[in-house]
NUROBA-578485 format. One record per residue (C-alpha): x, y, z. Coordinates in steps of 0.5 Angstrom, whole numbers, plus 500, padded with zeros to 3 digits. Example, Ala and Ser with C-alpha at 12.3 -4.5 7.8 and 13.67 -1.06 7.14 Angstrom:
# NUROBA-578485
525491516/527498514/
//
This chain:
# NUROBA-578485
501519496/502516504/498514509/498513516/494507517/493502523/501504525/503502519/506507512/502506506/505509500/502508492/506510487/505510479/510504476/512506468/512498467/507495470/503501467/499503474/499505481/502500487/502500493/508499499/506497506/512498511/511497519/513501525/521500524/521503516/521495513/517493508/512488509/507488503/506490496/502490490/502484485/497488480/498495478/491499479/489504474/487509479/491511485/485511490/483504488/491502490/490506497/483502498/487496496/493498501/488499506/484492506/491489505/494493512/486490515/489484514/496484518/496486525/495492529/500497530/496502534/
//
């Protein structure tokens, strides 16, 4: 899934190792600038955590 949040690009996708979704945050300039560590089981609580991680870097309107 993607998601434009904040000016920045979530992505959640299913990881086969880790046995559950992650996130991928990536800035303006396609770079990536923060990940999950844990897997989620559902891909809407890895978006939620994509959010809350995007709250914490600054806005890029």
């Amino acid at each position: 899934m993607k998601e434009i949040y904040n000016g920045y690009e979530l992505r959640t996708e299913w990881d086969d190792e880790a046995l559950g979704y992650g996130f991928r945050i990536y800035g303006r300039d396609g770079a990536e600038v923060s990940k999950s560590i844990d897997p989620y089981f559902y891909e809407e609580n890895a978006l939620t955590a994509a959010r809350a991680a995007a709250d914490a870097l600054p806005e890029q309107g």
